[in-house]
C-alpha positions as CSV (number, residue, x, y, z in Angstrom):
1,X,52.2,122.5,123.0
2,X,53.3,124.2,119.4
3,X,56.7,123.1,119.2
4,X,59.8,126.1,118.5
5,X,62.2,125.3,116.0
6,X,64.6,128.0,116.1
7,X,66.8,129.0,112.1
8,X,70.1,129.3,112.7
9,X,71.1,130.9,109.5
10,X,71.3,134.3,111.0
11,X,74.3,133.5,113.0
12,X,76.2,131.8,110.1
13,X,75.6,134.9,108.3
14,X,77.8,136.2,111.4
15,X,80.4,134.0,111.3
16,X,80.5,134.3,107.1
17,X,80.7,137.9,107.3
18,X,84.6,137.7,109.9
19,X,85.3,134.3,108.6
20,X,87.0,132.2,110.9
21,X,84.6,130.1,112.9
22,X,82.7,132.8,115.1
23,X,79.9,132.0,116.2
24,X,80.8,128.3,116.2
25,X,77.0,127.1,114.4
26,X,77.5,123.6,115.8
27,X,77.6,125.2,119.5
28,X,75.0,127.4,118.6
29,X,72.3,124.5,117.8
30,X,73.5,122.8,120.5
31,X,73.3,125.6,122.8
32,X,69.3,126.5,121.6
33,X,68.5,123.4,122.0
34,X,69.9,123.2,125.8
35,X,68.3,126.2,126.2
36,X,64.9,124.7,125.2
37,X,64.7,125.0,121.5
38,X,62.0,121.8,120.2
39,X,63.7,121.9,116.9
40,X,67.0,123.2,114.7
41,X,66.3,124.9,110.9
42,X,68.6,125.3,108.6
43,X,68.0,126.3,105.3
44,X,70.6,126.1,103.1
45,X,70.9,128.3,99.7
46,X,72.9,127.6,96.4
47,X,75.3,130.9,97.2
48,X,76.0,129.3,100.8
49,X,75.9,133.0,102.2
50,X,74.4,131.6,105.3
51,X,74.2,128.2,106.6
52,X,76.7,126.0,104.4
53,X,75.8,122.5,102.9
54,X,78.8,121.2,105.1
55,X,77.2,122.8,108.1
56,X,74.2,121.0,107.6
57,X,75.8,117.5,107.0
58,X,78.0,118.5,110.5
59,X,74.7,119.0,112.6
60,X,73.4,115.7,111.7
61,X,74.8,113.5,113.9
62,X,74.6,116.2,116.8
63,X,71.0,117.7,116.6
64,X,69.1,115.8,119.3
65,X,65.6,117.6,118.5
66,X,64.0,117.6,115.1
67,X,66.2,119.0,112.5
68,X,64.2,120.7,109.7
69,X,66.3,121.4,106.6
70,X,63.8,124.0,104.5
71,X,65.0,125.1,100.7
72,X,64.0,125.0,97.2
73,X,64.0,121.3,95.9
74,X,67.0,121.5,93.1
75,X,69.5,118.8,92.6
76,X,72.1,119.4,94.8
77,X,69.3,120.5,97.7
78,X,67.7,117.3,97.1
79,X,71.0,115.6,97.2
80,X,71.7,116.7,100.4
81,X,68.7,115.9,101.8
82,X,68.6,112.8,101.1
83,X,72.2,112.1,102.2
84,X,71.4,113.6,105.7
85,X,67.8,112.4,106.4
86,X,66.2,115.2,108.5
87,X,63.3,114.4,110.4
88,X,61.7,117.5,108.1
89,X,61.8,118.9,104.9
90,X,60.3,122.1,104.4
91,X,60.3,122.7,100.7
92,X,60.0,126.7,99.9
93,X,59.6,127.9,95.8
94,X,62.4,130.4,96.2
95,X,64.7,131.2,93.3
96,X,68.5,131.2,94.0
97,X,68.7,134.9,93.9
98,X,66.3,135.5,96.7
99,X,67.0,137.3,100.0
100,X,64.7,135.2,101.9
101,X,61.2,133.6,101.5
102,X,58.3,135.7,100.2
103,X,55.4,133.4,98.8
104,X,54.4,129.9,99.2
105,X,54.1,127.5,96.3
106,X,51.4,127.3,94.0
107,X,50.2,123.3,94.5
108,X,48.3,123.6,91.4
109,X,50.8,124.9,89.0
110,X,53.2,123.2,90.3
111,X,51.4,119.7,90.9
112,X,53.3,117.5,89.2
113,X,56.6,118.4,90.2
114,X,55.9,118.7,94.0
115,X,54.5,115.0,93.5
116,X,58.0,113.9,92.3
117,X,59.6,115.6,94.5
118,X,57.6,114.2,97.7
119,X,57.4,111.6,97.5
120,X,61.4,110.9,96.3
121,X,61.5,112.5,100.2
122,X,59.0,110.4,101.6
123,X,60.5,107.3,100.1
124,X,64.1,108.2,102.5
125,X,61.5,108.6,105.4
126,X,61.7,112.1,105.5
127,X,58.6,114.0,106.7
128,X,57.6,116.7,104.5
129,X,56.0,120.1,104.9
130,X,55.4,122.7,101.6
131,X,55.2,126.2,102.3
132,X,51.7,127.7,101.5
133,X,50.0,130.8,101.6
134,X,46.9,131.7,103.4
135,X,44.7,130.6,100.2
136,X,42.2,127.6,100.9
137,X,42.5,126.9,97.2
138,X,46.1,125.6,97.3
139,X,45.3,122.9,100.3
140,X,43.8,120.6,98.7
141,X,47.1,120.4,96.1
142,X,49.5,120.2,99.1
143,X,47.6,117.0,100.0
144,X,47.2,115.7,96.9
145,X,50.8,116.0,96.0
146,X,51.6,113.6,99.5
147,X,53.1,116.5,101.9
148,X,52.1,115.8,105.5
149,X,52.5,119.5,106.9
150,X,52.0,122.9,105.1
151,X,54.1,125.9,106.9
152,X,51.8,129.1,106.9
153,X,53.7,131.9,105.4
154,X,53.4,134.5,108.1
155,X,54.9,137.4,106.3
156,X,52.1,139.2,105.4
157,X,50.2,138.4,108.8
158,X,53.0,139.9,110.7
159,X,52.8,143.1,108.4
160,X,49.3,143.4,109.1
161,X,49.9,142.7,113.0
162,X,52.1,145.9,112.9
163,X,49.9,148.0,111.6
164,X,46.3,146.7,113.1
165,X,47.3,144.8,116.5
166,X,44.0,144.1,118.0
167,X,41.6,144.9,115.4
168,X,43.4,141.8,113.3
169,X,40.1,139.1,113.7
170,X,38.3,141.5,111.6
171,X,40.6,141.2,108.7
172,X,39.9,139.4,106.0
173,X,43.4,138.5,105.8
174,X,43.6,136.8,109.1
175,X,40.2,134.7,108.2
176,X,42.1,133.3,105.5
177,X,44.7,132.0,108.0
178,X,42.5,130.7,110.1
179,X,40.2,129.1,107.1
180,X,43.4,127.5,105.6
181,X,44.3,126.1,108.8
182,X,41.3,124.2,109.1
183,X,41.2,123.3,105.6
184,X,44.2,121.8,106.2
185,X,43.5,120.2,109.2
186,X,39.7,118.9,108.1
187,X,41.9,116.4,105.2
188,X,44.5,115.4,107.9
189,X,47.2,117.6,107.1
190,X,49.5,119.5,110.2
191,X,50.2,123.1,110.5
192,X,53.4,124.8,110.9
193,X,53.9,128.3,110.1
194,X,57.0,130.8,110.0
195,X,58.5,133.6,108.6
196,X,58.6,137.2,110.2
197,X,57.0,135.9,113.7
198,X,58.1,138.0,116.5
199,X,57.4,138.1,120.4
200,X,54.8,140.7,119.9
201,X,52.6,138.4,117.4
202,X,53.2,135.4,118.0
203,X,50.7,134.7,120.7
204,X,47.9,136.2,118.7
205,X,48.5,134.1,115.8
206,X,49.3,130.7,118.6
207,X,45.2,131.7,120.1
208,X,43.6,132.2,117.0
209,X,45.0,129.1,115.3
210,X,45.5,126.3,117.8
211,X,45.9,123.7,115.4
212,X,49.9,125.1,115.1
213,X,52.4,122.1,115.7
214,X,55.7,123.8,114.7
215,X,56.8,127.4,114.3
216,X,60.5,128.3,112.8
217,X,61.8,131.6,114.0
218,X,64.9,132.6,113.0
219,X,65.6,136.2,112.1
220,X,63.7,138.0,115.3
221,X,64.7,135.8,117.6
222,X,68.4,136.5,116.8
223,X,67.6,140.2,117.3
224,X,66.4,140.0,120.4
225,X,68.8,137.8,121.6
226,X,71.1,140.9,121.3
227,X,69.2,142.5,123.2
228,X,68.1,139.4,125.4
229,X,70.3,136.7,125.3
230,X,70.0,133.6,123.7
231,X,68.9,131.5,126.5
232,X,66.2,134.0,127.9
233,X,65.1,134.7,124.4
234,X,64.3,131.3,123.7
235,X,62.3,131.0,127.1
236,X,60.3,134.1,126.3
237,X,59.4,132.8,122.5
238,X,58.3,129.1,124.2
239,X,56.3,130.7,127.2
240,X,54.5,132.8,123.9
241,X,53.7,129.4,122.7
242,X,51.7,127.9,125.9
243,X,48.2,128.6,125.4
């Protein structure tokens, strides 16, 4: 079964926005995880409007799943990494200034570094994972550069999704999913994906692409747990995931 790792970050936007400690983010991971979560995301950014680097050095000894800390590899993100030893590190090219992920990296461009910075990660035991478009051309760097996993960057599929629904297997935007998937698959590489996955999507993309080990939902599954509820929502997103 594709494992859920749920992003946290949207409630310690909540709490940052009041101050004080509401929502408390260490009962909050706890909590999704009682509720059923496979998995707790963090991903921490150099303005700490979200999830803070303390936060994420607090969750270590509590997180009981697999903690995934995902971010752009600077110093002081590779410093905290290593200090806390996730079971994953998701690395994402974003620059400081971005709202939130839009693009995955280019492994040829960036070759070199993404070596370094692998396998420095790798050497601490640290699984690693590099966020990738749905271009068949960049799979082949991922490898080469030592990641183990690539994260699919679902933005534009969930766009799409909106606007076509049913008539998406047609697309030549979702054949490049599925041919990058099994690229990446064929040279022994696992599949996660995330970003902008929802209840309505998600199953389409889970059938189409069964190779899918790990998905990280954060933003839409906060929203509907207004609506929801944190425990139910959580249910619904993993019974999405059965297939």
């Amino acid at each position: 079964m594709t494992k859920l790792s749920v992003n946290i970050n949207k409630f310690a936007t909540l709490r940052n926005a009041r101050g004080g400690n509401m929502p408390d983010i260490l009962k909050v991971a706890q909590d999704c995880e009682r509720f059923g979560a496979d998995g707790i995301t963090v991903h921490p950014r150099p303005d700490e409007r979200h999830i803070r680097y303390q936060d994420v050095r607090d969750l270590k000894p509590l997180v009981t799943t697999e903690f995934n800390i995902e971010g752009y590899p600077s110093r002081d993100f590779m410093d905290l990494v290593l200090d806390v030893k996730p079971h994953q590190c998701t690395l994402v090219p974003d620059p400081p200034d971005a709202i939130t992920s839009n693009t995955g990296w280019d492994t040829i461009k960036n070759q070199s570094f993404l070596k370094e910075v692998i396998s420095t990660l790798k050497a601490a035991g640290i699984r690693v994972s590099i966020f990738l478009n749905a271009e068949v051309n960049k799979v082949e760097g991922a490898k080469t550069a030592g990641a183990d996993r690539i994260e699919l960057y679902t933005g534009p599929y969930a766009e799409e999704y909106a606007k076509a629904r049913t008539q998406l297997q047609n697309l030549a935007l979702f054949n490049n999913y599925k041919n990058t998937a099994e690229a990446a698959t064929a040279i022994g590489l696992d599949l996660n994906a995330g970003h902008d996955l929802n209840l309505e999507n998600l199953r389409f993309f889970k059938l189409a692409i069964p190779q899918l080990k790990e998905v990280s939902i954060g933003h839409a599954l906060v929203c509907d747990a207004i609506y929801l509820g944190l425990e139910n929502t959580i249910q619904l997103y993993k019974r999405e995931l059965v297939h």
